[in-house]
FITIVO-98568 format. One record per residue: residue in one letter; y, x, z of N, C-alpha, C in turn. Coordinates in pm, whole numbers, plus 50000, padded with zeros to 5 digits. Layout:
BEGIN
aYXZYXZYXZ/...
END
This chain:
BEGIN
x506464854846356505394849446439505794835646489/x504814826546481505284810646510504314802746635/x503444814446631502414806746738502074817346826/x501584809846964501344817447071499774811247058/x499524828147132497504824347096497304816047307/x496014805947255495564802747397494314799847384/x493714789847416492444783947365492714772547231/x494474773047227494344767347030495794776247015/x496244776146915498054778346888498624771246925/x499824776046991501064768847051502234769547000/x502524763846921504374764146872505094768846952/x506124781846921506774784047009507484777147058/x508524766346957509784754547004508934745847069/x507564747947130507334739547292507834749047380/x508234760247340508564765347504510344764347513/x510434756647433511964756047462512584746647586/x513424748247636513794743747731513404745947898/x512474755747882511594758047953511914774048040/x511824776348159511714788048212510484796048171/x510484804648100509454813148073509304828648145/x508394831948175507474844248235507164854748134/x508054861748108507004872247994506084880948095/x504824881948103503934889348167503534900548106/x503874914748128503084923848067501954930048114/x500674932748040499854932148090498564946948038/x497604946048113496584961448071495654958148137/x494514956148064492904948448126492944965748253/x492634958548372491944970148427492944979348512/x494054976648471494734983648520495084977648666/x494804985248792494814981848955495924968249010/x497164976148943498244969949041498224955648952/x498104955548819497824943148729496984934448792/x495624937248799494574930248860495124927649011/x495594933249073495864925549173496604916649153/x498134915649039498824910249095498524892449012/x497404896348932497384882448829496634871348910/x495904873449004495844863449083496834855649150/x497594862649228498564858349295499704850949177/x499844853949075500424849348982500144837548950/x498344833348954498064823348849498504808548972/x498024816349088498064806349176499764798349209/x500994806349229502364804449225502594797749059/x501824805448967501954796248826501324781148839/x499864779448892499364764148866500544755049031/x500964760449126502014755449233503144747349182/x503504759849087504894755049029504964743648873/x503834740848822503094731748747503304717948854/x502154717748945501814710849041503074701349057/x504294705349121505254704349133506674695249053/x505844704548921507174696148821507634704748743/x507574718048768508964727348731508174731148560/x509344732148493509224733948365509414749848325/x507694755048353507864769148378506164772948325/x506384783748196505504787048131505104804448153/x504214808748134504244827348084503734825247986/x504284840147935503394841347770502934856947848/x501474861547804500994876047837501184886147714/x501304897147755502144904247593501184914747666/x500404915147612498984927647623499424943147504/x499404952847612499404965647636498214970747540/x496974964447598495794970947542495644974847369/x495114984847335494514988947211493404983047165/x492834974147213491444966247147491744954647159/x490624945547092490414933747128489444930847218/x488854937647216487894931647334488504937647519/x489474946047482490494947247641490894938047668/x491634931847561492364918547562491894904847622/x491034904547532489884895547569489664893047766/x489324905747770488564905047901490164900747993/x491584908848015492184904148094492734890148046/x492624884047922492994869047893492304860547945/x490934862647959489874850248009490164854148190/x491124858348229491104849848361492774845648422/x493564843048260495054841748302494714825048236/x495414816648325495424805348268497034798048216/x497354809148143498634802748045499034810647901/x499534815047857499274819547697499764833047701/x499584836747538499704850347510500034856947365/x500664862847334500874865147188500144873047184/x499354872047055498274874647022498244891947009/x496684897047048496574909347056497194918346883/x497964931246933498194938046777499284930446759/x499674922146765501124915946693502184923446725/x503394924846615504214938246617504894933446739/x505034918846762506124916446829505744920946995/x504604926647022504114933747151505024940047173/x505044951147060506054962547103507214959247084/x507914956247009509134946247003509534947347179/x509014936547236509014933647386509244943347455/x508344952647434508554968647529509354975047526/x510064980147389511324982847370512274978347430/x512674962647422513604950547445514014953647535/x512144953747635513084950547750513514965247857/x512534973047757512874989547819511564986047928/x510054985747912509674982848012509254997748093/x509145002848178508795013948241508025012048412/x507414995548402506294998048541505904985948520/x504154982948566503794975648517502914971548756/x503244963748763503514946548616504394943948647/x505194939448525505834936248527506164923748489/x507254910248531507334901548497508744895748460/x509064894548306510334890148316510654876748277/x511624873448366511974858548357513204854348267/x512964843648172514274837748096514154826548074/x515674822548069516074808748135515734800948040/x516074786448027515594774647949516654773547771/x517814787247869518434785147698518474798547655/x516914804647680516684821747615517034830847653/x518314827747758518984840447830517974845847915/x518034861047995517324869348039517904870448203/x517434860948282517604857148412516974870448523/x515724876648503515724887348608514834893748482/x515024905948479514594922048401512584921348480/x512654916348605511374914148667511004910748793/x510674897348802510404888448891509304892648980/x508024901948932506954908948975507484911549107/x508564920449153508694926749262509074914949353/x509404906849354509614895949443508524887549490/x507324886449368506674878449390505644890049479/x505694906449457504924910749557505134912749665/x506204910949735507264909949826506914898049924/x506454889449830506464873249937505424869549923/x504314872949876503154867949795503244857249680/x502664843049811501944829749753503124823049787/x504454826049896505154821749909506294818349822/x506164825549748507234835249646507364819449565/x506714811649539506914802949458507934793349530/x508454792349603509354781249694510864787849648/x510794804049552512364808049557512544807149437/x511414798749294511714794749164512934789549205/x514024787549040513714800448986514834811549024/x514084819749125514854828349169516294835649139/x516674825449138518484830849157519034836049307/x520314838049327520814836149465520764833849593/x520834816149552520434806749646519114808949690/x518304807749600516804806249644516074818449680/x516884824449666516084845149733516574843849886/x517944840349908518424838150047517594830750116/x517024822450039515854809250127514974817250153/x514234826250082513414831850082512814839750165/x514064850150223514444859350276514824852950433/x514824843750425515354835050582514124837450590/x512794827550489511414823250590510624836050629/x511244848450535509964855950543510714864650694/x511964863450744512544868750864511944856850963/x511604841850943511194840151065509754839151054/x509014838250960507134842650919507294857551033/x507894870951003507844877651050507894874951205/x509154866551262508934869051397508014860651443/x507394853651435506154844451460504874851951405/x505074863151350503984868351386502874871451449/x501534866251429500354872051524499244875651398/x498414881651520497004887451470496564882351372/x496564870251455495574856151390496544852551221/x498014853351209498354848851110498034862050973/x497744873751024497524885550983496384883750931/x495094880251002493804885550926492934869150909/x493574858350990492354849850955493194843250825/x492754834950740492924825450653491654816750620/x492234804150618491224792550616490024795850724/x488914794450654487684794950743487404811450763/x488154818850734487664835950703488454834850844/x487534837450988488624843351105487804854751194/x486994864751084486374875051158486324886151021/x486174895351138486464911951047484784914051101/x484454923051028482564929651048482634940551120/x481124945451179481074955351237479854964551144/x479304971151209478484977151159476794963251127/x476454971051001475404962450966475634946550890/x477684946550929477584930450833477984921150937/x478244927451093477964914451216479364913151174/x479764900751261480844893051215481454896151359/x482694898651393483064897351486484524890951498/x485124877551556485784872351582487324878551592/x488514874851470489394880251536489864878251654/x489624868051719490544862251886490224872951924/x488574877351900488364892552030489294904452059/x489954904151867491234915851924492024913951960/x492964894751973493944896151999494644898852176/x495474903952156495944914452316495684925752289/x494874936252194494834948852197495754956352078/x496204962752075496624973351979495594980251851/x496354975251736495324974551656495494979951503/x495304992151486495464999451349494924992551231/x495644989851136494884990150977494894998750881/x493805001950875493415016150799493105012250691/x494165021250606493995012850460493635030050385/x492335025450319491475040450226490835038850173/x490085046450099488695044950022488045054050005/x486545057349971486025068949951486305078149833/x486855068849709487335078249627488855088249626/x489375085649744490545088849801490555103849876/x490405119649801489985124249875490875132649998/x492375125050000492925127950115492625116250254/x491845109550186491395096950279490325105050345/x489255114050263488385114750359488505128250418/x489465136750384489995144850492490655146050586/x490655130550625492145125550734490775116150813/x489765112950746488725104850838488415111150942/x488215124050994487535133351121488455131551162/x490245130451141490905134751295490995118451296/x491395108951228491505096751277490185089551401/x489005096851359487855094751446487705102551546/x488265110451572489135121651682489785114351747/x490715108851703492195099051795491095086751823/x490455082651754489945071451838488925073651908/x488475076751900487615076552044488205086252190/x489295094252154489835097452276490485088352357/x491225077252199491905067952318491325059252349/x490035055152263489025044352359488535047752487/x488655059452507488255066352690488655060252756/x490295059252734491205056252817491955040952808/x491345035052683492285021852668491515013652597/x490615001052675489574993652580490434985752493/x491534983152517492434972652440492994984252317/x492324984452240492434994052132491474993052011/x491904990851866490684986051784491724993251694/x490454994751530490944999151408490184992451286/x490964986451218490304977551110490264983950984/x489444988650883489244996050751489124989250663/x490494988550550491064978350460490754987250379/x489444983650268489274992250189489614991150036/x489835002249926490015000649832489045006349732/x487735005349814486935010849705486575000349609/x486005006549513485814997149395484194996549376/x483544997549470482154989949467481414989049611/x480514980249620480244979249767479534993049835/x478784996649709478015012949769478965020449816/x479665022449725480835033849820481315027449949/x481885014649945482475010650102481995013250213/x480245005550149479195009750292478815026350313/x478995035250222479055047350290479565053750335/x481245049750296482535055850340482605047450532/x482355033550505482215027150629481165035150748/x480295039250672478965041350806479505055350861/x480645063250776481025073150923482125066250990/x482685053350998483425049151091482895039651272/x483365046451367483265037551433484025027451535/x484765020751403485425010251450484914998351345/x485874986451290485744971751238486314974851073/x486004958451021486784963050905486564953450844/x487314948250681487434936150619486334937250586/x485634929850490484744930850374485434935650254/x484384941750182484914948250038485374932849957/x484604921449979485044912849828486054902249920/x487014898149980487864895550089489404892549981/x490174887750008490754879349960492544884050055/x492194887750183492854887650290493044900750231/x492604918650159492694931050133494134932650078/x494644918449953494934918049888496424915149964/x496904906450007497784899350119498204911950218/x497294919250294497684928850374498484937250270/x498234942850167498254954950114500304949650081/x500264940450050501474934549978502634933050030/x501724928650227502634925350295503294941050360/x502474946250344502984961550436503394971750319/x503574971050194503894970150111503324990450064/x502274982750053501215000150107500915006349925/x501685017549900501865021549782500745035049791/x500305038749915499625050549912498525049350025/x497485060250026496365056850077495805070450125/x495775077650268495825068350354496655061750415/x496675051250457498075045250543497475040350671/x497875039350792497845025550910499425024950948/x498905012950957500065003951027499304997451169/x500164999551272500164993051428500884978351429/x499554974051515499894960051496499974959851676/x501544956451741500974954551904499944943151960/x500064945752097498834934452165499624916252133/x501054919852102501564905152061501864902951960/x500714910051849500374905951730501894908951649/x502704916951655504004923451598503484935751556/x504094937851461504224952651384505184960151451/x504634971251496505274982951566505244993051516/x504654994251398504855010151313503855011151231/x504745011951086504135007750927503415024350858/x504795037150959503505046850982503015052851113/x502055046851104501335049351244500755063851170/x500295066151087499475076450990500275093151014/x501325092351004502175103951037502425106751232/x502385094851242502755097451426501605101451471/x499855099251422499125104551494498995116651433/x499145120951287498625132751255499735142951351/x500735138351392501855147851420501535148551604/x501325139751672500765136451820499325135251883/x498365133051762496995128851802497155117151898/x496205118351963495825107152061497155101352124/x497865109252215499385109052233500225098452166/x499935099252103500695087452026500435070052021/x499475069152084499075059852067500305054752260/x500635039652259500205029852124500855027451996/x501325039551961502235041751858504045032951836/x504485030951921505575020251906506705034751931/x507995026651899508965037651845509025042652010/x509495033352082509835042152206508955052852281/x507155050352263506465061752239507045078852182/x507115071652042507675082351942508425091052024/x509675084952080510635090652064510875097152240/x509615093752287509765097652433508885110552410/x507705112252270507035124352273507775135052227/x508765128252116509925136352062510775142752111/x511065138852258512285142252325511475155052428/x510125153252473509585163352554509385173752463/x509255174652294509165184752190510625193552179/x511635183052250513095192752208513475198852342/x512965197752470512785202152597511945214152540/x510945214352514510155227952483510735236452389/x511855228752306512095240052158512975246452267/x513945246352382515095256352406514385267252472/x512735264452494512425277152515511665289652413/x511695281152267511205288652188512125300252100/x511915308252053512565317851994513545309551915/x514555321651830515665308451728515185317951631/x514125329651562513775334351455512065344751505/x511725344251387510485351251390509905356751233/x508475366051285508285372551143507085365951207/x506295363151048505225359851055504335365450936/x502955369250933502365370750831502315365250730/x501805352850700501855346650632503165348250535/x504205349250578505495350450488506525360450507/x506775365850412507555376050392509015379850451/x509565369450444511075365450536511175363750679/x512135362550717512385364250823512555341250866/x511145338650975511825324950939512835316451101/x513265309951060514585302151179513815291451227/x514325290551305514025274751367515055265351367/x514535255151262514995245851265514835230651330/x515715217851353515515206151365515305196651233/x514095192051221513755183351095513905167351084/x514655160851021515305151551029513785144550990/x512965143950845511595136750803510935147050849/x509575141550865508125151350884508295158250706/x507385168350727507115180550631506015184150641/x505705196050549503985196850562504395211050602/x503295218050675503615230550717502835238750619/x503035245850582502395262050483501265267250545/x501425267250665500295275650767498955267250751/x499045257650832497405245550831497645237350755/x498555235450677498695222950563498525207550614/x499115206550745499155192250794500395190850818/x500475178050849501435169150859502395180250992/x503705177450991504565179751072506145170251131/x506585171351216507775169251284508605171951348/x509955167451346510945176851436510975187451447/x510495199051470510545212551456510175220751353/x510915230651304510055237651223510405250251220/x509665261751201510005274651157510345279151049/x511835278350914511755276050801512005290350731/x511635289950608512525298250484513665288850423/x514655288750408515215280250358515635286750204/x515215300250184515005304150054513935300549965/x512895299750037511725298149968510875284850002/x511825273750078511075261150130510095266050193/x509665273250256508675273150356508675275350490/x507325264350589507705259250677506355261550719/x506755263350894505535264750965505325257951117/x504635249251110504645243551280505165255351364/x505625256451481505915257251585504715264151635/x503885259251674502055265751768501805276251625/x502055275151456501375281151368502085289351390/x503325289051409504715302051386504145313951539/x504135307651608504275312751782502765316751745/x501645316951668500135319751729499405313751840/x500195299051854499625291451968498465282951908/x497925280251754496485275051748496595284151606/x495375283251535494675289851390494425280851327/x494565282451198493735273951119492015275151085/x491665266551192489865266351167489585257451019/x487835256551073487585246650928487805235650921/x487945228250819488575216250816488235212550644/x488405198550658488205191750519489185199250437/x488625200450303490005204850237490565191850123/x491465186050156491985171850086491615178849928/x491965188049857491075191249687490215192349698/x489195200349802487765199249748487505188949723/x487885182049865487105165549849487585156549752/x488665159849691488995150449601488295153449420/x487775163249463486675167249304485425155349358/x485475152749454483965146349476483875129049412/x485005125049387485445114949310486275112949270/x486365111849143488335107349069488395093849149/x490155097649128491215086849162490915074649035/x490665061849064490885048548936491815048748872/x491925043948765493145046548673494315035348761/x495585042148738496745035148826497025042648931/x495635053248992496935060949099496435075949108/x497385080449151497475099749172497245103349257/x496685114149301496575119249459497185132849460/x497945135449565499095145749561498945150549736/x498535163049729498815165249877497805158050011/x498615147650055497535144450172497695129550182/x497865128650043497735112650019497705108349849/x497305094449827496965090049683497825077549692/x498845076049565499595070449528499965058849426/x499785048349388499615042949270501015051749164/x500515048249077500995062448965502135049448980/
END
């Protein structure tokens, strides 16, 4: 093979001397499509600039017309669809997660296995640590430690002229209005169906703690994939939220580095991140938990181990056949009994992994009705790229 396909053939011995990008690629595929934007933009930067730095796209797809569609919006080249030397590449480089991006140096050598994870790591920034060696990851890693502590609201959700999240109906409402309050980002979608079995208690926790605390908001970062679904999944919420076609969805998701859905992350009233899972502290505290920051946590945690010295140290329970202990749980777990989220305590089998809240073990609440995260997840498949397992959906 002697030519790289673009809008004409490209000799390969032009890319000599040159830092090259092998991009692997799959029209359609989620984490791809997100990440080829952010790509093209750090690609035309580092152009801009000077730097002698090309990609070639080495397409995955089985057609030509797949091909087609994710080529017409990469603006740098590609060996041509079907060419053996595709797979060649995959082999080579052992690829096993996509996307992936690998970088090699100007004299062919193989400088990083995949640059992808860095560049999702830093975003748009990511281009200031070309070509990422050593030195320039340390640079990297300095700005994004002091980006972090200069953190606010405002650097979070506005960009350029975009400096309002919507309410119901489309109204626009100003981020300044939230800044000073405590402020969840709820990252879901309607095709998510542990998302929409976690929507009733999250709308549970909020409005109990709006009773008590106006400085309190929740923003819905959505991942649906058309506006009908957003606006219906949206109209049982009553709190704020991005727009579906938003630019900013993309940036959050990257920066909090959100692999599953549902997620929130707490943002405090001084615009700092105080807890990336806020999602487990309320399912495990409800309202209580709020404003979710560790010393919260760990002050509800400590009145939970005051109550365990008065609970039994074994019990029989219906539900299970054994005899189960009480244990201290280092991660949350899911309990057997109501199939929610749990912490710190548990009533275990340690033969048979099974585990039961504390109130489920003792007969201190029942399991009433409730969403069931499978039913609801027959009510729409997951998009190709992620799995849903339990009480959350995952990119595969």
């Amino acid at each position: 093979m002697s030519n790289l396909q673009c809008c004409t053939q490209v000799p390969i011995v032009d890319l000599e001397g040159k830092y090259v990008g092998i991009c692997f690629v799959v029209n359609g595929y989620p984490p791809v499509v997100e990440f080829t934007p952010v790509l093209a933009k750090i690609y035309a930067k580092l152009k801009e600039v000077g730097e002698k730095f090309e990609v070639v796209a080495v397409s995955l797809d089985s057609d030509e017309e797949s091909f087609n569609n994710s080529f017409s919006s990469m603006p740098w080249l590609a060996i041509p669809q079907g060419d053996k030397m595709c797979q060649k590449l995959v082999s080579y480089f052992e690829l096993s997660d996509l996307p992936t991006l690998v970088l090699i140096g100007p004299d062919g050598k193989t400088l990083s296995s995949n640059i992808a994870d860095i560049i999702n790591e830093h975003g748009l920034d990511a281009w200031e640590g070309f070509p990422f060696n050593a030195e320039k990851l340390e640079i990297l890693a300095e700005k994004a430690k002091a980006k972090a502590a200069a953190q606010t609201l405002e650097s979070l959700l506005v960009t350029g002229d975009i400096d309002f999240v919507i309410g119901k109906d489309g109204a626009k409402v100003p981020v300044a209005e939230l800044v000073g309050k405590t402020v969840l980002l709820y990252f879901s979608a309607k095709w998510c169906g542990p998302c929409r079995a976690f929507l009733p208690t999250l709308v549970d926790v909020y409005n109990k703690v709006k009773e008590k605390n106006s400085d309190f908001e929740i923003v819905f970062i959505s991942s649906d994939r058309d506006q009908s679904s957003f606006d219906d999944f949206f109209s049982g919420m009553p709190w704020l939220a991005v727009p579906l076609e938003d630019d900013r969805k993309a940036y959050l998701k990257k920066k909090f580095k959100i692999r599953g859905i549902p997620s929130l992350v707490a943002i405090g009233p001084d615009g700092k991140t105080v807890n990336t899972d806020a999602k487990t502290s309320l399912a495990v505290h409800g309202a209580d938990a709020f404003p979710f920051t560790s010393e919260r946590i760990q002050e509800l945690e400590k009145k939970i181990d005051e109550m365990a010295k008065g609970w039994p140290e074994k019990v029989k329970h219906e539900l299970h056949e054994h005899e189960l202990v009480l244990i201290r749980r280092p991660r949350p777990y899911g309990c057997d009994g109501c199939e929610e989220m749990g912490t710190s305590w548990s009533y275990n089998c340690a033969e048979c992994d099974f585990d039961l809240h504390t109130k489920c073990a003792l007969g201190e609440e029942k399991k009433g009705d409730e969403v069931n995260g499978q039913d609801a997840a027959a009510e729409a498949a997951a998009p190709a790229g992620y799995v849903c397992e339990g009480d959350v959906c995952r990119k595969a």
